[in-house]
N, C-alpha and C positions, 0 to 999 in steps of 0.2 A: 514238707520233707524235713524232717529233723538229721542231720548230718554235721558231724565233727570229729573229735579222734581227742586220745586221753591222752593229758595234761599233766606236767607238773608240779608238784605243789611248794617246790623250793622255795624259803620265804616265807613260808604260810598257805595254809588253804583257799585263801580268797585270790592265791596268784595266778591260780588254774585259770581262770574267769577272764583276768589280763591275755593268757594266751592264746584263748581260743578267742577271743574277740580281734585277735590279731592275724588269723586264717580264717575269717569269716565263717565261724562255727555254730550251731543250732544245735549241736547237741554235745556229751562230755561223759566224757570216764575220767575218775583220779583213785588214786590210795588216798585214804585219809590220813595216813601215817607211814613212816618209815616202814616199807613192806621184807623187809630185809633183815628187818628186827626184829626178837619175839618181845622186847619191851615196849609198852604203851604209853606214849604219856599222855597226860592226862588233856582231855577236851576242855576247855574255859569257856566262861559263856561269852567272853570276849572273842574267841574265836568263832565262835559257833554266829557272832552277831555281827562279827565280818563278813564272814562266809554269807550271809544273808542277805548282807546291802551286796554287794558284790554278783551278788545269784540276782536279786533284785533290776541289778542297770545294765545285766549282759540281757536279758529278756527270757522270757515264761517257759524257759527249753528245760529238757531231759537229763537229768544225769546217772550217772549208777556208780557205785564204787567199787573195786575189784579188793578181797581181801589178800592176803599175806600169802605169799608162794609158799611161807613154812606150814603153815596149816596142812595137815591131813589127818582128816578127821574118819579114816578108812584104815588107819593103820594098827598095825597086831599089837605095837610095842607101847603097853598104859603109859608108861610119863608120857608118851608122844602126844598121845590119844588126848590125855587128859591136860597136856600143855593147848592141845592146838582146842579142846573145847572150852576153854579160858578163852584164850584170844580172839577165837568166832564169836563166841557170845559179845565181848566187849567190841568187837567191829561192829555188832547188829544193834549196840548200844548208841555207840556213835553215827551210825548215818540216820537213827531217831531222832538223835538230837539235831544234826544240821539237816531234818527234812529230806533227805534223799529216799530217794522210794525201792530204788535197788542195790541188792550187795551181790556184785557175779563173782562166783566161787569156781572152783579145779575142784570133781568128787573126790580128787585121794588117790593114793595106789595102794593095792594091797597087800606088795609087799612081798610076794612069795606064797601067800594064803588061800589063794583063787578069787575069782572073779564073784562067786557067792557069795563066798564069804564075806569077801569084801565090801560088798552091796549091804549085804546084813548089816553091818559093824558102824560103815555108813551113815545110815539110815539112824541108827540107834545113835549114835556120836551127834548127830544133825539135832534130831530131834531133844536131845537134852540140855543143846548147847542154846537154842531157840528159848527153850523152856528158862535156865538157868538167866538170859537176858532179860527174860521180865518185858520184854518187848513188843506190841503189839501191831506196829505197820510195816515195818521194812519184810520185803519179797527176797526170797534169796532165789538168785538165779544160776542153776545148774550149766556149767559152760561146755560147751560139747569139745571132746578131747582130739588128738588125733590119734591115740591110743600105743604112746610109747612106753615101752617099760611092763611095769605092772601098773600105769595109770587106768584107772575106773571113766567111764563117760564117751567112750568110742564109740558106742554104738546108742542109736536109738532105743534101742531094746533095754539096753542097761541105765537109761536115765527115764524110762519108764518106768522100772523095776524101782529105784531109790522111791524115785512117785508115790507110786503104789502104795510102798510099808509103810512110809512114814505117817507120823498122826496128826503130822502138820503141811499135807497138801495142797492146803487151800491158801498157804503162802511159799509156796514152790513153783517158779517159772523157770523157763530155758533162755539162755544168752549162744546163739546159733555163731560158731566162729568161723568162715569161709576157708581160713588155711586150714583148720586140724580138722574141718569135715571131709574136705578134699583128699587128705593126708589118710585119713580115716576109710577112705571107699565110697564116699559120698559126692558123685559128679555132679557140675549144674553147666557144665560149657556147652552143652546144644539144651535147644527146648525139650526134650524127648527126656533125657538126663534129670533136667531140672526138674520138670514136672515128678517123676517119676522119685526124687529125692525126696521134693513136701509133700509129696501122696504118701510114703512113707511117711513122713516125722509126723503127719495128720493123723494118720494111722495108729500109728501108735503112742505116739505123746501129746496129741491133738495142738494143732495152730495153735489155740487158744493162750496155750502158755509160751507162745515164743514171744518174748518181750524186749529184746535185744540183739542185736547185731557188732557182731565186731569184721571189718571188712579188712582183709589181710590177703592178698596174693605170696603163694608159696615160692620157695626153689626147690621142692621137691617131688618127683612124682607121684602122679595119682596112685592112691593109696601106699606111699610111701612109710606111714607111721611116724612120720619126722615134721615134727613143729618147726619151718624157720618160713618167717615170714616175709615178703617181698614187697614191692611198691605195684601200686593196683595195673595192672594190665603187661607188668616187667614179670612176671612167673609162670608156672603151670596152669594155671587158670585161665588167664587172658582176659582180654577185653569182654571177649562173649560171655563168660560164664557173668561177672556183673553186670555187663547190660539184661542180661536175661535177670537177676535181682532185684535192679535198681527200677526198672519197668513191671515189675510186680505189684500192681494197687493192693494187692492184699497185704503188702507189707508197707506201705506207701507212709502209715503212720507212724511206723515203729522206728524207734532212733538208732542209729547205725552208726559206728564211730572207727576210726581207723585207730591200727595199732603197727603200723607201719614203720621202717627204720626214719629217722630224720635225724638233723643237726639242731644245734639252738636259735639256728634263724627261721625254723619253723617252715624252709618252703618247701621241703619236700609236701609235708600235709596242706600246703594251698596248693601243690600240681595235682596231688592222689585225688582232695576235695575238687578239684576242676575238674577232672577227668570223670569222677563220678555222675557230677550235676552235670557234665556230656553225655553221657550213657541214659541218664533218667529223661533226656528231652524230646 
């Protein structure tokens, strides 16, 4: 069971690695870079060879990186468009270089354009930013929304859709988020729910590409549209809807990582990870 929650990389990126070795982690999410800026600076191969040793003596675990909240590669307005497909391209550069196999992405909002449109715009932004990286392994993984605003990725239906057009599906995965699915209309607290949720996401976006987990308990109600996340079994979800996850062989491989509120002593993420590996036993 790969199980941990994303890290900070204050210090350098090899400090993730210190924290989660410090809540007994197996698996990781980080930004690779100040996600708050549109400036990049640049990757050193001295970074990239920390980051290495570092990934090396925490053990043979999962990571993924989440790119830049300014990204939206969905939107109407071109400098936007064409700032944020600059900056995707160079995050899919960067987790080449340190080895990370995934980049989970927000698809965009569209801004006032419609949900078509926006899908289209998408799609075509994704695909030339991929292109433009020169890039041949990193996965980008589609993060499921809870569908505020004019955010893109609420629905199964519309992360199938991006799927579809693009001409680079066959490095398109899903990163499945437990609050914004919830948030979304997407139940899993009794078995009847849950099942009937990944009968759906099988359905239509097939298991195959779900590659990631972010485990988040809400404060807001089912299909509220309101992203605020909770500590595992303190929100709308409860205990049940993760037990019914966490005891899922089907997903039994897949790394799961929390995004949960905490402090810098980190224990909040060693109670949520206890309570987890309670739930899975």
């Amino acid at each position: 069971m790969y199980l941990g929650a994303h890290m900070s990389i204050a210090g350098g990126l090899h400090m993730a690695f210190e924290h989660i070795r410090k809540v007994g982690g197996t698996a990781l999410q980080i930004f690779t870079r100040n996600q708050r800026q549109w400036k990049i600076p640049p990757l050193t191969p001295y970074d990239a060879e920390l980051f290495a040793v570092a990934w090396e003596q925490w053990g043979d675990y999962p990571i993924a990186a989440h790119d830049s909240y300014l990204i939206n590669l969905a939107s109407p307005k071109v400098d936007q468009a064409e700032r944020s497909g600059i900056s995707f391209a160079e995050e899919l550069r960067r987790i080449e270089a340190l080895k990370v196999p995934y980049l989970v992405t927000h698809p965009g909002s569209h801004l006032g354009q419609g949900v078509d449109a926006g899908i289209e715009r998408y799609a075509a932004n994704l695909d030339k930013a991929i292109e433009a990286s020169r890039t041949e392994r990193g996965m980008v993984l589609l993060e499921t929304t809870a569908g505020q605003g004019t955010n893109l990725g609420a629905t199964f239906e519309e992360l199938a859709a991006i799927i579809a057009v693009s001409r680079h599906a066959d490095r398109l995965g899903v990163c499945y988020d437990t609050c914004h699915t919830f948030a979304a209309g997407y139940d899993i607290r009794t078995p009847e729910a849950y099942a009937e949720t990944f009968a759906a996401f099988d359905r239509l976006i097939g298991l195959d590409r779900l590659k990631f987990f972010h485990l988040n308990d809400t404060k807001n109600p089912f299909g509220s549209h309101k992203d605020r996340h909770e500590h595992i079994g303190q929100g709308e979800i409860g205990l049940d809807g993760f037990r019914n996850l966490m005891r899922d062989a089907r997903f039994a491989d897949i790394p799961k990582t929390l995004e949960t509120p905490k402090d810098k002593d980190l224990q909040d993420d060693v109670r949520n990870l206890g309570i987890l590996r309670e739930l899975a036993a």
